[in-house]
C-alpha positions in Angstrom: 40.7 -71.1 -32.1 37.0 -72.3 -32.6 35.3 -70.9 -35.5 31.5 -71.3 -35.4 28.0 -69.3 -35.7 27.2 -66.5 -34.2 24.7 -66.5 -31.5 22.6 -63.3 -29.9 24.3 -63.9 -26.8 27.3 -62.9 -28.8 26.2 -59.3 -29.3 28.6 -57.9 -26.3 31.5 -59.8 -27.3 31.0 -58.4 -30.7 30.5 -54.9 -30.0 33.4 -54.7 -27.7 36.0 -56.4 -31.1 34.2 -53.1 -32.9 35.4 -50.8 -30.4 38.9 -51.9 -30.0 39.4 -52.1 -33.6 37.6 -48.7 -34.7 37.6 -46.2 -31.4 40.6 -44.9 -29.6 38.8 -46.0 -25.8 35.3 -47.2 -25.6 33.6 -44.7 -25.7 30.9 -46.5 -28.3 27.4 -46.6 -26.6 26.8 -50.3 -26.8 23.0 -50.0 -27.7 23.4 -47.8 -30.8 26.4 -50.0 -32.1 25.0 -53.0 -31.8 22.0 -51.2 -33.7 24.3 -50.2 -36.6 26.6 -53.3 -37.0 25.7 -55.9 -35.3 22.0 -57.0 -34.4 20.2 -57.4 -37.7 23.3 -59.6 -39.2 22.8 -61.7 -36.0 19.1 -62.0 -35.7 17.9 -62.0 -39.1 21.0 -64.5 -40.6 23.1 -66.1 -37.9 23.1 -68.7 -40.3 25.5 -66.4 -42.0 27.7 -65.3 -39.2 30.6 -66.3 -37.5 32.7 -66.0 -34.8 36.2 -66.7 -33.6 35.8 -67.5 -30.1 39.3 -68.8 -27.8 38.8 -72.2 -26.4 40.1 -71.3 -22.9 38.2 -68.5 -22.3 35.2 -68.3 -24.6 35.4 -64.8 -25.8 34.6 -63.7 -28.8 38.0 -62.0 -30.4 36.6 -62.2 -33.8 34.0 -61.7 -35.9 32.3 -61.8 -39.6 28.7 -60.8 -40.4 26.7 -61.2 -43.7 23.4 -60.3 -45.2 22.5 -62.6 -48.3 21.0 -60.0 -50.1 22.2 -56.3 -49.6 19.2 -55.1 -50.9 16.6 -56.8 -48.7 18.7 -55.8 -45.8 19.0 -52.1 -46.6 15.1 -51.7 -46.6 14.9 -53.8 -43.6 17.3 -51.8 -41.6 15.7 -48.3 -42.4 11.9 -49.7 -41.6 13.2 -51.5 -38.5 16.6 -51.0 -37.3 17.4 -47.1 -38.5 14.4 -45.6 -36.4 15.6 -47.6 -33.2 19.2 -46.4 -34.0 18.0 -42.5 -34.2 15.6 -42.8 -31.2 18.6 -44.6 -29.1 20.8 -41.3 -30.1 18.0 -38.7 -29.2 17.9 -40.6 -25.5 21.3 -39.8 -25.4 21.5 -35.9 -26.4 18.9 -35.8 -23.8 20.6 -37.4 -21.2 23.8 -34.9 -21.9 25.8 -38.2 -23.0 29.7 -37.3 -22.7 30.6 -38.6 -25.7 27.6 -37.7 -28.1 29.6 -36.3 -31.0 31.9 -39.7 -31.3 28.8 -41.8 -31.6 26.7 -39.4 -33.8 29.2 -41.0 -37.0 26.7 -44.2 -36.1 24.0 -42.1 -38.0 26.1 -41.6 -40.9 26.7 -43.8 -43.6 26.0 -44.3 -47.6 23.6 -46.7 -48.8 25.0 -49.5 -51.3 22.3 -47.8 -54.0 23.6 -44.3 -53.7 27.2 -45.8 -54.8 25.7 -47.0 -58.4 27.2 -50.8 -58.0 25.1 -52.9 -60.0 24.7 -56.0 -57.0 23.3 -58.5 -59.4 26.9 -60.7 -59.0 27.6 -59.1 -55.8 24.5 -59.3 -53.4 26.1 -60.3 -49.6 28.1 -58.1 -47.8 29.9 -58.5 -44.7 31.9 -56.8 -42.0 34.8 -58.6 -40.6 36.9 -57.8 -36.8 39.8 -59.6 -34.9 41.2 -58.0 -31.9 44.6 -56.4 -32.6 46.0 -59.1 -30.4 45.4 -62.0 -33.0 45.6 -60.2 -35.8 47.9 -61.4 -38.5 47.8 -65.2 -37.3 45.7 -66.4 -40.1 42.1 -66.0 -38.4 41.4 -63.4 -40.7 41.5 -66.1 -43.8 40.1 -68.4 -41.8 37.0 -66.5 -41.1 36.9 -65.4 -44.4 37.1 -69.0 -45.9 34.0 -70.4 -43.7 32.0 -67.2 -44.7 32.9 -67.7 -48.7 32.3 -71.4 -48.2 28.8 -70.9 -46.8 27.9 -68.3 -49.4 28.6 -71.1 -51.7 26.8 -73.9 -50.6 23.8 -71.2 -50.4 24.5 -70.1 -54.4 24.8 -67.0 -53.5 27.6 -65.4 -56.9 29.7 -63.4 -54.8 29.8 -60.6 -51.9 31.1 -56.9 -51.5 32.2 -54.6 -48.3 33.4 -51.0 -47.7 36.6 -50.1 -45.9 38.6 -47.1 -45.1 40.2 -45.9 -48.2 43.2 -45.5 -45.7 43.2 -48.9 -44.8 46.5 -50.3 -46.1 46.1 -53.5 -44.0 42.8 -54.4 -44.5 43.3 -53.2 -48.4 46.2 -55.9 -48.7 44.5 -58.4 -47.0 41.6 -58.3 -49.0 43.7 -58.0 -52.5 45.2 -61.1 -51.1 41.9 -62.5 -50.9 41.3 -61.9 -54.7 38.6 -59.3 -54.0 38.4 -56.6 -56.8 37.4 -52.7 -56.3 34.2 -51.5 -57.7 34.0 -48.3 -56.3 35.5 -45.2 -54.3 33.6 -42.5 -52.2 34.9 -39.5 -51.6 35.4 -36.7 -49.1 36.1 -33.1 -49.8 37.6 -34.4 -53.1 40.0 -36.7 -51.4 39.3 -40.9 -51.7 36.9 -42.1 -48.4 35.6 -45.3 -48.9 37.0 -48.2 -50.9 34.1 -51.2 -51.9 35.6 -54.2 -53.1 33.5 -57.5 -54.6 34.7 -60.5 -55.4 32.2 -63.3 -57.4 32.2 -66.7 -56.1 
């Protein structure tokens, strides 16, 4: 496998490994997921983005996205990227879009300020994919080692990132990983969100 930096051209790729990890058939509207997780990582700080891509058939079948500074990238996304992401979704209640209700959990989401996690030696976030299919082969930690690497060399301390509560795979992985929870959301009294850190 050939690990390198994301390119725009890599936004399809990307937002199909999203869907077949996260919805039960595609279903996703491309635009308003490449909106929420994809397009601002890849345009603003390809730099600090990679991709697992085979070397037969150059598709992407795995993925990691940062921002540098969680912060900066929060106030970026709801000036720029957020109003694009609602407008996209009102385009499609007009149009009667089949599958409105599974993409309206696009608009949802907490803000890294709401949670209270004090980001001085945890600033980067990332998101991280592989298609089921090469799962558990080591990409995962190879990905992962390249992304922590370059947050080095750039001095940034360390990095946090949200996953299902539920997530017993991912939640393993990462504790392999050394990364340390800060902090749980919940639902209806019952644990949502799980945000790990780990300092570099």
């Amino acid at each position: 496998m050939i690990i390198r930096e994301s390119r725009q051209t890599d936004e399809h790729d990307i937002a199909e490994v999203i869907m077949a990890c996260h919805w039960e058939s595609p279903v996703a509207d491309h635009e308003l997921l490449a909106l929420r997780w994809i397009r601002q990582f890849i345009v603003t700080e390809p730099q600090n983005c990679y991709v697992l891509e085979h070397p037969d058939t150059r598709k992407v079948v795995g993925y990691i996205v940062c921002a540098t500074d969680t912060i900066a990238y929060e106030s970026e996304f709801d000036k720029t990227y957020f109003p694009k992401l609602k407008s996209r979704f009102d385009e499609l209640e007009a149009q009667a879009f089949e599958y409105l209700e599974e993409n309206r959990k696009l608009l949802l989401f907490t803000r890294i300020h709401e949670t209270g996690i004090n980001l001085a030696n945890y600033p980067a976030h990332l998101h991280i994919n592989i298609l089921p299919a090469y799962q558990r082969s080591g990409y995962g930690s190879m990905l992962l080692s390249a992304y922590e690497e370059n947050l080095r060399k750039r001095r940034v301390p360390g990095y946090h990132l949200g996953t299902a509560a539920g997530n017993t795979k991912g939640l393993s992985f990462y504790n392999k990983h050394s990364l340390d929870l800060l902090h749980t959301t919940y639902e209806d009294g019952k644990p949502a969100i799980s945000i790990l850190g780990k300092r570099l």
